[in-house]
N, C-alpha and C positions, 0 to 999 in steps of 0.2 A: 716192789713198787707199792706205796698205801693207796689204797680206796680213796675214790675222789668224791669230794664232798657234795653233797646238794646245796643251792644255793638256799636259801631261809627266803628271800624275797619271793622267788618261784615255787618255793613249798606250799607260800600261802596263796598266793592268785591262782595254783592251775591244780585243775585235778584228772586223774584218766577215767574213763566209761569202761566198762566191762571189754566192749571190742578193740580197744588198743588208744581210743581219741581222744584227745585232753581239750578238756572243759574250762572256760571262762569265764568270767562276769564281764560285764559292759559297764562303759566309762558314762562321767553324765549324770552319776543318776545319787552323787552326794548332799549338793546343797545348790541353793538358787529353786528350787522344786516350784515354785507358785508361778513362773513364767510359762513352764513347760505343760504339756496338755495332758489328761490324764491316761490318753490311750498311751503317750507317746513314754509316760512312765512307767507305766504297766510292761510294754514291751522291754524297757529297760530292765525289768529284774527279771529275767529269766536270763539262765545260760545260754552261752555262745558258745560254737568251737574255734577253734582255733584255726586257721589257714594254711593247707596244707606247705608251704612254702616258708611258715616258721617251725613247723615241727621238728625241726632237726635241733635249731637251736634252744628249743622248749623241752627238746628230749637232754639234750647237753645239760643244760642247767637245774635238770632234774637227775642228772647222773643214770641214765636208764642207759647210756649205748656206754 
C-alpha cells in the first residue's frame, strides 16, 4: 500500500501546536481593509484553532491518522 499524500492546500492553511491542535488563520482580513475598524483587524491577524468537530477531516488531509 503507498503512503497517502498530504494535500498541498491544507499544508499551507494549518499548522499543529506542540499539544496535538492545529492552528489557523482567519478569513476577512485580505482586502477591502479601510471599511473594517482597527480593533476588529487587529483581532483578525492572530491565530485561531480549529473546531474540534473538523479535526478529523483536518487530521485526514494532513495525512496524520
Amino acid at each position: 500500500m503507498p503512503k497517502m499524500k498530504t494535500k498541498a492546500g491544507a499544508k499551507k492553511r494549518f499548522t499543529l501546536t506542540g499539544t496535538g491542535k492545529i492552528k489557523r488563520k482567519h478569513a476577512y482580513k485580505s482586502h477591502i481593509l479601510t471599511k473594517k475598524s482597527t480593533k476588529r483587524k487587529r483581532n483578525l491577524g492572530y491565530f485561531g484553532l480549529i473546531d474540534k468537530t473538523d479535526s478529523n477531516n483536518v487530521k485526514l488531509m494532513l495525512a496524520m491518522k
